[in-house]
NUVEXKE-121130 format. One record per residue: residue in one letter; chain; x, y, z of N, C-alpha, C in turn. Coordinates in Angstrom, 1 decimal. Atoms other than C-alpha are relative to their C-alpha. Example, Ala and Ser with C-alpha at 12.3 -4.5 7.8 and 13.67 -1.06 7.14 Angstrom:
! residues 2
a, A, 0.9, -1.2, 0.0, 12.3, -4.5, 7.8, 0.9, 1.2, 0.0;
s, A, -0.9, -1.1, 0.0, 13.7, -1.1, 7.1, -0.8, 1.1, 0.8;
END
This chain:
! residues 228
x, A, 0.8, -1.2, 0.0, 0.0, 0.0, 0.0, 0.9, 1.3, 0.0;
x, A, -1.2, -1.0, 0.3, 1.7, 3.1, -1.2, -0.7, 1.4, 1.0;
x, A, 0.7, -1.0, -0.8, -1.1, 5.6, 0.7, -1.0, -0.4, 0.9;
x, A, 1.2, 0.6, -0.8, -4.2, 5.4, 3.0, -1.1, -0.1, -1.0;
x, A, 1.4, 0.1, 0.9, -6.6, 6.0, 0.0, -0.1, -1.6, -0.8;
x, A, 0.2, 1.2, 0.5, -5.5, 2.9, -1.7, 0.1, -1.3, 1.1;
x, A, 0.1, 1.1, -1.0, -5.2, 0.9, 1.8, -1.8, 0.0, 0.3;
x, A, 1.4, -0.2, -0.3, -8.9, 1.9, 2.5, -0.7, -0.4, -1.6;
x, A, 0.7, 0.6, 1.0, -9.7, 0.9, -1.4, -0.1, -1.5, 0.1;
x, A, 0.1, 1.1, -0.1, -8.1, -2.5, -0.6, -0.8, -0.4, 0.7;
x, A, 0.6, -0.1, -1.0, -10.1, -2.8, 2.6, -1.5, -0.2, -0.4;
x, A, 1.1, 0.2, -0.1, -13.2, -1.9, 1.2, -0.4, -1.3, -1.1;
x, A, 0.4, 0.8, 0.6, -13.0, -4.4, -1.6, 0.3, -1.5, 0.5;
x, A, -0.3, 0.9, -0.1, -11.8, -7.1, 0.4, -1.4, -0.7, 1.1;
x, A, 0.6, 0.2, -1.3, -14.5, -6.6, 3.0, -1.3, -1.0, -0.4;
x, A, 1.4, 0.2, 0.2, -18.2, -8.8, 2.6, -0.8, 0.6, 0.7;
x, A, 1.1, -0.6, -1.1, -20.6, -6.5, 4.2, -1.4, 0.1, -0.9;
x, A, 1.7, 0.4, 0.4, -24.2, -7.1, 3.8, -0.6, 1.1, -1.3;
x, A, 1.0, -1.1, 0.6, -26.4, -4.7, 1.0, -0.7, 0.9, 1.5;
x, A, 1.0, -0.9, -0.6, -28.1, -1.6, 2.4, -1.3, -0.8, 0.5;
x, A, 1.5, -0.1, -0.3, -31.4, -2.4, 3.9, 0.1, -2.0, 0.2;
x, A, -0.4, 1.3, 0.1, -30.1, -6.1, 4.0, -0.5, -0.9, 1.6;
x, A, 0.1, 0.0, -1.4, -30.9, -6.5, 8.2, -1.2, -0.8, -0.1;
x, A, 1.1, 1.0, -0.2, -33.5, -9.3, 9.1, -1.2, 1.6, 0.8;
x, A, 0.9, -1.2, -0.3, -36.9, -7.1, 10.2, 0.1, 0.1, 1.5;
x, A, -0.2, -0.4, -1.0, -36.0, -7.2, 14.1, 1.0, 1.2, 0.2;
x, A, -1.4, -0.7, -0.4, -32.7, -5.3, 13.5, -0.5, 1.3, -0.3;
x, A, 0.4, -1.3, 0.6, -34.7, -2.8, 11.4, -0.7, 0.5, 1.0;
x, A, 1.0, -0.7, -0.9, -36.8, -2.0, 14.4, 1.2, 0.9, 1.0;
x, A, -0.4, -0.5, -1.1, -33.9, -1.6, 16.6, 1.0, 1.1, -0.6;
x, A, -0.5, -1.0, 0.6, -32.1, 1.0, 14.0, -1.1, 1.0, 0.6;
x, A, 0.8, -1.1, -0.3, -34.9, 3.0, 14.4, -0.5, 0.7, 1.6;
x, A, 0.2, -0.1, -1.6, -35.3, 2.6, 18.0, 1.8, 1.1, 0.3;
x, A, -1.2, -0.4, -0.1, -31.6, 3.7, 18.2, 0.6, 1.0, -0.4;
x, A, 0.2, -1.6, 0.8, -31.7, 6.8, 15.9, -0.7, 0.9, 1.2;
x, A, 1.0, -0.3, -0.7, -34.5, 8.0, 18.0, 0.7, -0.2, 2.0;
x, A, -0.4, 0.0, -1.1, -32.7, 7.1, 21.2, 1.3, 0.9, -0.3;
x, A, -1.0, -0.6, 0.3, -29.5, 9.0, 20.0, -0.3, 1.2, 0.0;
x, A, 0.1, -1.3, 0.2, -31.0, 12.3, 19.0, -0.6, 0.7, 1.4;
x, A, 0.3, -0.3, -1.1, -32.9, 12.0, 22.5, 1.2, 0.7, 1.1;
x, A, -1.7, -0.3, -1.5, -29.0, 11.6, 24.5, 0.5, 1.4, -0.4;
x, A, -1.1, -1.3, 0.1, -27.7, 14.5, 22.2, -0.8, 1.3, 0.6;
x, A, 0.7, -1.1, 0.0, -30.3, 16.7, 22.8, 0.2, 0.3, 1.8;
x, A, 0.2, -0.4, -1.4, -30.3, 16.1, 26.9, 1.3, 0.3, 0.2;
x, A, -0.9, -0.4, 0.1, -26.9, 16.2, 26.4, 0.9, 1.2, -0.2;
x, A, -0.8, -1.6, 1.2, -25.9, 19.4, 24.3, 0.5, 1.0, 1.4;
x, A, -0.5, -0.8, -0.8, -25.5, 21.4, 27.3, 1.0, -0.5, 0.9;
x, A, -1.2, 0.2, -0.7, -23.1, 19.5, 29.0, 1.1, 0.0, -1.0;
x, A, -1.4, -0.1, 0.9, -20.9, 18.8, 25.9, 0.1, 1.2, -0.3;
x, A, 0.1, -1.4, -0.1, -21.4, 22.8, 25.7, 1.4, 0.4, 0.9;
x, A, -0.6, -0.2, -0.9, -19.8, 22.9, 28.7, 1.2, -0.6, 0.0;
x, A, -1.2, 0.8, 0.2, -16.9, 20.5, 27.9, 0.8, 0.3, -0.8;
x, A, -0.8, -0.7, 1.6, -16.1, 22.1, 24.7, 0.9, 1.2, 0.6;
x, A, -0.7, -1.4, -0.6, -15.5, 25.0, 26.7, 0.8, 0.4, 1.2;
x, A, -1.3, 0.8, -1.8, -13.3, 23.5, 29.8, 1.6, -0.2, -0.9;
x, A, -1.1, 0.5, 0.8, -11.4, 21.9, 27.0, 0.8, 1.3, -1.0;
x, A, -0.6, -1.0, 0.6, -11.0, 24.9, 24.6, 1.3, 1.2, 1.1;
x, A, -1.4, -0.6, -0.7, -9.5, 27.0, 27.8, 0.8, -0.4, 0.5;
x, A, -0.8, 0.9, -0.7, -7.5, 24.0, 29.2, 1.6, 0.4, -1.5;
x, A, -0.8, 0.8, 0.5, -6.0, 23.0, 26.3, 0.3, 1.3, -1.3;
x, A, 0.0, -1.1, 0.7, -6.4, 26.4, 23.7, 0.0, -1.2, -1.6;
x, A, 0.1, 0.6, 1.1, -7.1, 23.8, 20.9, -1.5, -0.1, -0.8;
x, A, 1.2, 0.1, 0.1, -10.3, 22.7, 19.1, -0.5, -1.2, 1.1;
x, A, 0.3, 0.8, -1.2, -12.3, 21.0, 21.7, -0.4, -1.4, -0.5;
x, A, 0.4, 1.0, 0.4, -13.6, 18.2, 19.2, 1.2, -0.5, -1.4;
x, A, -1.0, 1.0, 0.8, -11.3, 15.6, 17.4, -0.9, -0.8, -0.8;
x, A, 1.0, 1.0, 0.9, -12.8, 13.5, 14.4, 1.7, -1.0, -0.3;
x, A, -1.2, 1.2, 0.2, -9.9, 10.5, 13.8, -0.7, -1.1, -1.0;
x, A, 0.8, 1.2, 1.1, -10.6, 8.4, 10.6, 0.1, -1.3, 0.2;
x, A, 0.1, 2.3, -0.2, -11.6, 4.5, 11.1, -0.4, -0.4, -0.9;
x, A, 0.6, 0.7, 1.4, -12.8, 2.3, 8.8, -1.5, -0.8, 0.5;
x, A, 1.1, 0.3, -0.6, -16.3, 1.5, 9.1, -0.9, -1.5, -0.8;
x, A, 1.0, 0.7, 0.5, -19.3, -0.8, 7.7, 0.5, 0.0, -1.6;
x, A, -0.5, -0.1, 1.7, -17.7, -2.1, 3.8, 0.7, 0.8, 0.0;
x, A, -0.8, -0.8, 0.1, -14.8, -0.4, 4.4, -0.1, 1.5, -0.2;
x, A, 0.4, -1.7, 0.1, -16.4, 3.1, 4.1, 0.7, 1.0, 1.1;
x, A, -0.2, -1.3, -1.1, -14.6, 6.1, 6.3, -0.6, 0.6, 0.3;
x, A, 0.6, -0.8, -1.2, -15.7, 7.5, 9.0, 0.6, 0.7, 1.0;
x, A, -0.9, -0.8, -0.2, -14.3, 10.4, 10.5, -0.9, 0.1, 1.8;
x, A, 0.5, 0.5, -1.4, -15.3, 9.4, 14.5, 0.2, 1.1, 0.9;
x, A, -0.1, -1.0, -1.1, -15.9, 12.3, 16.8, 0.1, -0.5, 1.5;
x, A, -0.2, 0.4, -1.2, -14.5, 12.7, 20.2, 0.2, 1.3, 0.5;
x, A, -0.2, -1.3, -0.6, -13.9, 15.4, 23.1, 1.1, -0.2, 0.0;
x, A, -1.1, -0.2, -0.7, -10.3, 16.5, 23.3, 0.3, -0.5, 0.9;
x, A, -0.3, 0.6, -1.5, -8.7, 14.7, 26.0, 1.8, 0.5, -0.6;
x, A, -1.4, 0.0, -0.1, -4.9, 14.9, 24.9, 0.5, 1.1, -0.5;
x, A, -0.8, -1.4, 0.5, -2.5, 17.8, 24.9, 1.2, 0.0, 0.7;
x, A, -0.9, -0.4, -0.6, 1.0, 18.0, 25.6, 0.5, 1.3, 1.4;
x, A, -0.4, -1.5, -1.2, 0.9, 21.6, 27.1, -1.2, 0.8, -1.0;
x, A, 1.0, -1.0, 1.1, -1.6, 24.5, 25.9, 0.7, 0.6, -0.6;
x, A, -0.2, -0.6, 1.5, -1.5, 26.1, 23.0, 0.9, 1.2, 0.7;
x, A, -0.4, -0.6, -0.5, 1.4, 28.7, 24.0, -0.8, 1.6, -0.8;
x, A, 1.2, -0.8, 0.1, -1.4, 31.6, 22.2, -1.1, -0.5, -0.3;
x, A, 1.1, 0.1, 0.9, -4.7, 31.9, 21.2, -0.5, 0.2, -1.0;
x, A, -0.3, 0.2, 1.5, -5.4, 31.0, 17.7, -1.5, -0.4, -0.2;
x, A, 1.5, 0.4, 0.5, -8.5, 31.1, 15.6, -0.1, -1.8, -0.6;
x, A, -0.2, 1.3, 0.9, -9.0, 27.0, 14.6, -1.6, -0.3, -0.1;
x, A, 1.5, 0.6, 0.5, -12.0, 24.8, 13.4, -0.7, -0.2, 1.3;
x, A, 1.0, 0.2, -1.3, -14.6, 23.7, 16.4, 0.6, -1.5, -0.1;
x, A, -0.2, 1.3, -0.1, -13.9, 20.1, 15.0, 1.5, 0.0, -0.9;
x, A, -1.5, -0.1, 1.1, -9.7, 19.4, 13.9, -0.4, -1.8, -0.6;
x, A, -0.3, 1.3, 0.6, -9.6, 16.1, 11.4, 1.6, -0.5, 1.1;
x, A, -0.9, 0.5, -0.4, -7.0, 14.0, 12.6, -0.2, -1.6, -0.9;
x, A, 0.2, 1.0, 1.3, -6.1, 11.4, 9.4, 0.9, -1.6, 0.6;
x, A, -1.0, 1.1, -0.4, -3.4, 8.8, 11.4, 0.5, 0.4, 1.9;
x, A, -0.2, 0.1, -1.3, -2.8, 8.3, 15.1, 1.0, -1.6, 0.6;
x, A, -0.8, 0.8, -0.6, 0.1, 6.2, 16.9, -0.9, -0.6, 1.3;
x, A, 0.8, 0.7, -1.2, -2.3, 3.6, 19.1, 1.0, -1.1, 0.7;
x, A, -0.7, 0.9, -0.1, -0.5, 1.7, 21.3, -0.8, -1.2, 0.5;
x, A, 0.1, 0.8, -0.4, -0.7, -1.8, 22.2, -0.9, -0.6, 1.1;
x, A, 0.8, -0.2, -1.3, -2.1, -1.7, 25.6, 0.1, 1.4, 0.8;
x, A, 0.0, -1.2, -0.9, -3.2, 1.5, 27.0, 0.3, 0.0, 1.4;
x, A, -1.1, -0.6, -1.6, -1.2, 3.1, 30.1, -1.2, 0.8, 0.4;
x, A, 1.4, -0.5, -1.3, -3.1, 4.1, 33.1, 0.3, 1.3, 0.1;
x, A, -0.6, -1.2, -0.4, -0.3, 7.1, 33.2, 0.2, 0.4, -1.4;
x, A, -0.7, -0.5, 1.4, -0.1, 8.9, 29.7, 0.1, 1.6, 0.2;
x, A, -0.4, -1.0, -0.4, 1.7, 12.0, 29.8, -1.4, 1.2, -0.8;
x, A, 0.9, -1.2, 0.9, -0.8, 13.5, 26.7, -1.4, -0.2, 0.7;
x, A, 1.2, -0.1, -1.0, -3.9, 13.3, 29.5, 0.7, 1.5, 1.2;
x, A, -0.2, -0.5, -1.0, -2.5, 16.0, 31.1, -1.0, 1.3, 0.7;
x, A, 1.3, -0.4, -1.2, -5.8, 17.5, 32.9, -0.6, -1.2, 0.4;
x, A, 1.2, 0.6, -0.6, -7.8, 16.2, 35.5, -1.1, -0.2, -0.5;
x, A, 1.3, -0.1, 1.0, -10.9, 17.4, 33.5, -0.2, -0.9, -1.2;
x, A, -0.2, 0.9, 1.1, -9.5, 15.5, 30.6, -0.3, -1.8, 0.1;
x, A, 0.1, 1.1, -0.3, -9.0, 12.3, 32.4, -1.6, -0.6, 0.7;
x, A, 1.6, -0.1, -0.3, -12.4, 12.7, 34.0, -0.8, -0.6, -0.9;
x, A, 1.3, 0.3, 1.2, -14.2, 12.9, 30.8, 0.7, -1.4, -0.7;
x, A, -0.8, 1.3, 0.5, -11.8, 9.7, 29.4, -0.9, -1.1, 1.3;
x, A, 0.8, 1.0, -0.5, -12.8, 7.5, 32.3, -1.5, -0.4, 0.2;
x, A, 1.6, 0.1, -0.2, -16.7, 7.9, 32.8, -0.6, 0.6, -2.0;
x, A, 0.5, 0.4, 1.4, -16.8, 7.8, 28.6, -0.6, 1.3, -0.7;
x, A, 0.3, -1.1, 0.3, -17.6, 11.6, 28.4, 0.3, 0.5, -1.6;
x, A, -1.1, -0.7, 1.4, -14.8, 12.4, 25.3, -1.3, -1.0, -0.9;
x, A, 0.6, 1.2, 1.1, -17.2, 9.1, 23.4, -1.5, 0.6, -0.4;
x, A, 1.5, -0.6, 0.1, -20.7, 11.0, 23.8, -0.5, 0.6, -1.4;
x, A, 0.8, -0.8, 0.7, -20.7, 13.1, 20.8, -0.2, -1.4, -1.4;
x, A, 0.2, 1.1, 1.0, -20.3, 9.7, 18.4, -1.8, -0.5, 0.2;
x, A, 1.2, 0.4, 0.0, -24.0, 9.4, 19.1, -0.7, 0.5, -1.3;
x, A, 0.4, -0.6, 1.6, -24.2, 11.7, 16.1, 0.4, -0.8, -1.3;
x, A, -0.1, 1.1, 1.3, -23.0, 8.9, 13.9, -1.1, -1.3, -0.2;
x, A, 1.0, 1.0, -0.1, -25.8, 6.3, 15.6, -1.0, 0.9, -0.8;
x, A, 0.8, -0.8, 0.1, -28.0, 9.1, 14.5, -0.2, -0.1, -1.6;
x, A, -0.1, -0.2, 1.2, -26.7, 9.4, 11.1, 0.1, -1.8, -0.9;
x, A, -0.1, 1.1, 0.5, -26.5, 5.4, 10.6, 1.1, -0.5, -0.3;
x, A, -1.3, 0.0, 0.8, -22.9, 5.3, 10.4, 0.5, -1.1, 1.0;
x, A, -0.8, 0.9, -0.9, -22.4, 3.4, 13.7, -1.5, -0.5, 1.3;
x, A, 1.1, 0.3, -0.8, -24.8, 1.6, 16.1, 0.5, 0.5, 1.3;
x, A, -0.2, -0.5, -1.1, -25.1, 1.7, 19.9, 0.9, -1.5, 0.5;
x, A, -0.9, 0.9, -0.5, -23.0, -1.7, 19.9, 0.3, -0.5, -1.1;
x, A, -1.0, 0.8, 1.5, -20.3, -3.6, 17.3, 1.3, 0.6, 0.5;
x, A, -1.5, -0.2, 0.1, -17.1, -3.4, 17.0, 0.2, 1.3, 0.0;
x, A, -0.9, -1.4, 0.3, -14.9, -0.4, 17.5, 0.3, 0.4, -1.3;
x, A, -0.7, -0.5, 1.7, -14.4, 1.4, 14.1, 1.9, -0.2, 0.0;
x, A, -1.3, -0.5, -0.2, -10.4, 0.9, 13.9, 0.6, 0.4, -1.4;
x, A, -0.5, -0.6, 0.8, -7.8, 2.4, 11.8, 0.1, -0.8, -0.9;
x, A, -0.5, 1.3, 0.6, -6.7, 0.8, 8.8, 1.4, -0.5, -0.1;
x, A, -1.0, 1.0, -0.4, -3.4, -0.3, 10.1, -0.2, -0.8, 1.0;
x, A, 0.5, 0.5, -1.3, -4.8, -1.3, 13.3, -0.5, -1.7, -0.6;
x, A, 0.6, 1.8, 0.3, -6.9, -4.1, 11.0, 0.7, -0.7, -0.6;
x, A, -1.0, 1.1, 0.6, -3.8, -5.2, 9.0, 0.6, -0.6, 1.2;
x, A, -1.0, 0.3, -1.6, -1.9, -5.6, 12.2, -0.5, -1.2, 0.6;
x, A, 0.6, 1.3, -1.2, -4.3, -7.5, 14.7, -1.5, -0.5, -0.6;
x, A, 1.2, 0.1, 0.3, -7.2, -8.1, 12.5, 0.6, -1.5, -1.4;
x, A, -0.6, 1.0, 1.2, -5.4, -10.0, 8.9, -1.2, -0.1, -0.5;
x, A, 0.8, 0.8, 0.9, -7.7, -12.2, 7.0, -1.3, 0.5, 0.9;
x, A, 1.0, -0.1, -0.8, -10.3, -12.0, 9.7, -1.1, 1.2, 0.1;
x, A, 0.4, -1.3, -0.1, -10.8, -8.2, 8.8, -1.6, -0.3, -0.2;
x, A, 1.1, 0.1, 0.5, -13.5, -8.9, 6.9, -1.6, -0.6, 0.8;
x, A, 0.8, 0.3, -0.9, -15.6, -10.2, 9.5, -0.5, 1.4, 0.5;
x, A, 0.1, -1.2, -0.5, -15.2, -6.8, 11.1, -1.0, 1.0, -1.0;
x, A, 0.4, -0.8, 0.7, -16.1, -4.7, 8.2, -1.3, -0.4, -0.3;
x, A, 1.4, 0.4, 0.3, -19.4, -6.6, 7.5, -1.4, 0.5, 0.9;
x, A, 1.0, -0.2, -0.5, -21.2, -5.6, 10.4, 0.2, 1.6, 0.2;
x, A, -0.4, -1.9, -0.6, -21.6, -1.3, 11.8, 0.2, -0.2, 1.2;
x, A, -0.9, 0.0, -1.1, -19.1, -0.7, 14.1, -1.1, 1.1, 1.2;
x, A, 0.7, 0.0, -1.1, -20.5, 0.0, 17.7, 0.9, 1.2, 0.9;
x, A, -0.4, -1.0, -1.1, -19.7, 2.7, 20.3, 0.3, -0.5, 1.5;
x, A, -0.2, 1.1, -0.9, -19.7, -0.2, 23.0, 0.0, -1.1, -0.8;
x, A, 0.1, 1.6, 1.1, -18.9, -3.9, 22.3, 0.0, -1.0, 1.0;
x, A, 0.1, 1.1, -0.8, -18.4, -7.2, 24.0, 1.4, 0.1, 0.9;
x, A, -1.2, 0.0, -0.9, -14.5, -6.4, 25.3, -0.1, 1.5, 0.5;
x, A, 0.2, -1.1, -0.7, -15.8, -3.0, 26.1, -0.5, -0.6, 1.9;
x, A, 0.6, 1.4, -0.8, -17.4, -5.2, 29.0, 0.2, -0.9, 0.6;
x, A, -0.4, 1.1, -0.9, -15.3, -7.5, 29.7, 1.7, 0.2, 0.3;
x, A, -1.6, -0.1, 0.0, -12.0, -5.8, 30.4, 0.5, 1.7, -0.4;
x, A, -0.1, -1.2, 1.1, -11.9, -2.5, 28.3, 1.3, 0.3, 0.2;
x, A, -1.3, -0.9, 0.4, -8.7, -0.4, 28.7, 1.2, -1.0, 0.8;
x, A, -1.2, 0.4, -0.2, -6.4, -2.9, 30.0, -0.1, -1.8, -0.5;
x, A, -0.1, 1.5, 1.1, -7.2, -5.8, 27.2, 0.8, -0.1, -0.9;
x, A, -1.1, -0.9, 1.0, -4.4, -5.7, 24.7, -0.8, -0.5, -1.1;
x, A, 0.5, 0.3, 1.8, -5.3, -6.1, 20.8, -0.3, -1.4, 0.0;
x, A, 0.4, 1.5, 1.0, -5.3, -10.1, 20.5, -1.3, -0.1, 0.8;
x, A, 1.6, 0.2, -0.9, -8.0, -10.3, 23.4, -1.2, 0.7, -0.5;
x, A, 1.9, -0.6, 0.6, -10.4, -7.7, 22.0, 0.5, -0.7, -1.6;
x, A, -0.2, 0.5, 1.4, -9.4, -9.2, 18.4, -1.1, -1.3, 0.7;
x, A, 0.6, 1.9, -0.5, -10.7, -12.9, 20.0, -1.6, 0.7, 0.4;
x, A, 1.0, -0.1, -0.4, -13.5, -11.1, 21.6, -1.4, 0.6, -1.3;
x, A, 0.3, -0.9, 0.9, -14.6, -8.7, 19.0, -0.9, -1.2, -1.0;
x, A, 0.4, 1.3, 1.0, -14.7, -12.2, 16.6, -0.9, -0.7, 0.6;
x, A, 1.0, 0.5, -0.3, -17.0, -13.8, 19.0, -1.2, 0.5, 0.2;
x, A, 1.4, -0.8, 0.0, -19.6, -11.1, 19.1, -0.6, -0.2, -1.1;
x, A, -0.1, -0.3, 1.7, -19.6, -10.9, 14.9, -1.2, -1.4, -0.1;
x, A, 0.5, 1.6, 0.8, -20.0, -14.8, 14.7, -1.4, -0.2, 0.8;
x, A, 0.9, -0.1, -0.7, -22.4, -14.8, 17.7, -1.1, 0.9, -0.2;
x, A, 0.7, -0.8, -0.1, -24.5, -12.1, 16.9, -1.1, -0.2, 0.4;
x, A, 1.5, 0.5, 0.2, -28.1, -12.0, 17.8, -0.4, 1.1, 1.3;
x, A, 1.0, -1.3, -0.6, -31.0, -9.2, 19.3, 0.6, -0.3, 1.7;
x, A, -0.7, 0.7, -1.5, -30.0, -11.3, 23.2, 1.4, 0.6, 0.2;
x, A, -1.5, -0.6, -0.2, -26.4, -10.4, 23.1, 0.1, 1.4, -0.4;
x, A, 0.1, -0.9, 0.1, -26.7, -7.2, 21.9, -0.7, 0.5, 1.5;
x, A, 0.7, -0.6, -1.1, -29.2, -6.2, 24.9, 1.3, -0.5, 1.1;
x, A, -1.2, -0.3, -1.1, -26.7, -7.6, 27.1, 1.3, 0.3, 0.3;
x, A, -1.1, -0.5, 0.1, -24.1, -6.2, 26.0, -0.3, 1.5, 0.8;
x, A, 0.5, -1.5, 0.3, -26.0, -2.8, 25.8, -0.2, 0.6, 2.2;
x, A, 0.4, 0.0, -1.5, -27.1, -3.6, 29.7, 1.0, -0.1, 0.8;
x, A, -1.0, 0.4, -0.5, -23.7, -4.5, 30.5, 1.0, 1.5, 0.3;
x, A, -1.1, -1.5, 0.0, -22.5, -0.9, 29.5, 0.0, 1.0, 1.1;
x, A, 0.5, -1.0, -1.2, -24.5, 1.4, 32.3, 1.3, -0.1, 0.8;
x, A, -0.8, 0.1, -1.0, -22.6, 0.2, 34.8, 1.3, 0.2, 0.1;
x, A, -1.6, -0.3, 0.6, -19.1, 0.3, 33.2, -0.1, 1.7, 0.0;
x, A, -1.1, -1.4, -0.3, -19.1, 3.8, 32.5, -0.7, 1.2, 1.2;
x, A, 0.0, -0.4, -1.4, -21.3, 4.8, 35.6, 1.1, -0.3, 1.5;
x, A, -1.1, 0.5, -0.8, -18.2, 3.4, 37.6, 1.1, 0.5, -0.9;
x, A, -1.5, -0.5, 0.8, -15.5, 4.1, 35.2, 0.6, -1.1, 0.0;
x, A, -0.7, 1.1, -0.1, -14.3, 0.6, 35.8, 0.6, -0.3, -1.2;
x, A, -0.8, 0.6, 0.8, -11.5, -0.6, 33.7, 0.1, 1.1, -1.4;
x, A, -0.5, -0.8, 0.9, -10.9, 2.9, 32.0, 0.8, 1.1, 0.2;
x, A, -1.0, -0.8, -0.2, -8.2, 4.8, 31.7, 0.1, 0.7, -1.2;
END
């Protein structure tokens, strides 16, 4: 692969993901259930991410929202919103920038560290453990780009790496904003565990696992357990 546009062409042509509208008629109920529950969270919502944007903009003197490209449903891009959480140091002035900065490639490591130097606010870390920075991707459940469970959208080195041949499993279904290793481990699982896990939700799928997955989440990020 000489760029990302032709790694993401291979990607999408290698992927089997179902036809549009393709979903047995239960799944179709709970799209719509799930749109409709999305525009509800952003809306009770908006005034706290108001207020985050604007912690973060004076913390950090950056744009308060991050979009980081993944590879989604048939390999399609998707440019995944999140709240600022990382910054070396503030911005040494204040500079006019976008509300939302793209960000096209990101250094993920392995297994996330409980101590990373680029968390450097409280506020930041805050909104990281209790799942705050993840909130505004409800605008993607909204727009049909990602559900309220599946697989994590990842980059597309991430899927050559720990994913191989198997990608394609991934790319078939819409990636989730919670999943099954969100649940059973989250920030201190390394890549083959959520890879193993990720593959057993795919193969397993069904309306049951989903709800308990979905039921499994509350409590995760009302606790913060197992996020850093």
């Amino acid at each position: 692969m000489q760029n990302g546009v032709d790694e993401s062409l291979a990607l999408r042509l290698d992927c089997d993901a179902p036809a549009e509208g393709g979903e047995p008629g239960p799944w179709k109920l709970i799209r719509i259930v799930e749109r409709l529950g999305a525009a509800l969270m952003l809306l009770i919502c908006a005034p706290g991410l108001l207020l985050a944007s604007a912690a973060i903009i004076w913390l950090s003197r950056r744009s308060p929202v991050v979009a980081h490209r993944r590879i989604g449903q048939g390999g399609r891009d998707i440019w995944v919103l999140k709240l600022r959480t990382m910054w070396s140091n503030p911005h040494p002035q204040w500079t006019i920038w976008p509300f939302v900065e793209r960000i096209a490639t990101g250094i993920v490591p392995d297994v996330k560290q409980r101590v990373d130097a680029r968390v450097s606010s409280r506020f930041a870390a805050f909104c990281r453990k209790y799942s705050i920075d993840e909130t505004p991707q409800l605008w993607h459940v909204l727009r049909g780009e990602m559900s309220l469970v599946g697989p994590r959208p990842l980059t597309p080195a991430e899927l050559v790496k720990y994913y191989g041949r198997d990608r394609s499993y991934l790319l078939s279904v819409r990636p989730g904003i919670t999943g099954l290793w969100q649940v059973k481990g989250r920030s201190r699982l390394t890549y083959p565990q959520r890879r193993r896990l990720d593959l057993f939700m795919i193969r397993h799928w069904s309306v049951g696992l989903y709800a308990t997955i979905l039921k499994a989440t509350l409590p995760r990020v009302l606790t913060g357990k197992d996020a850093w």
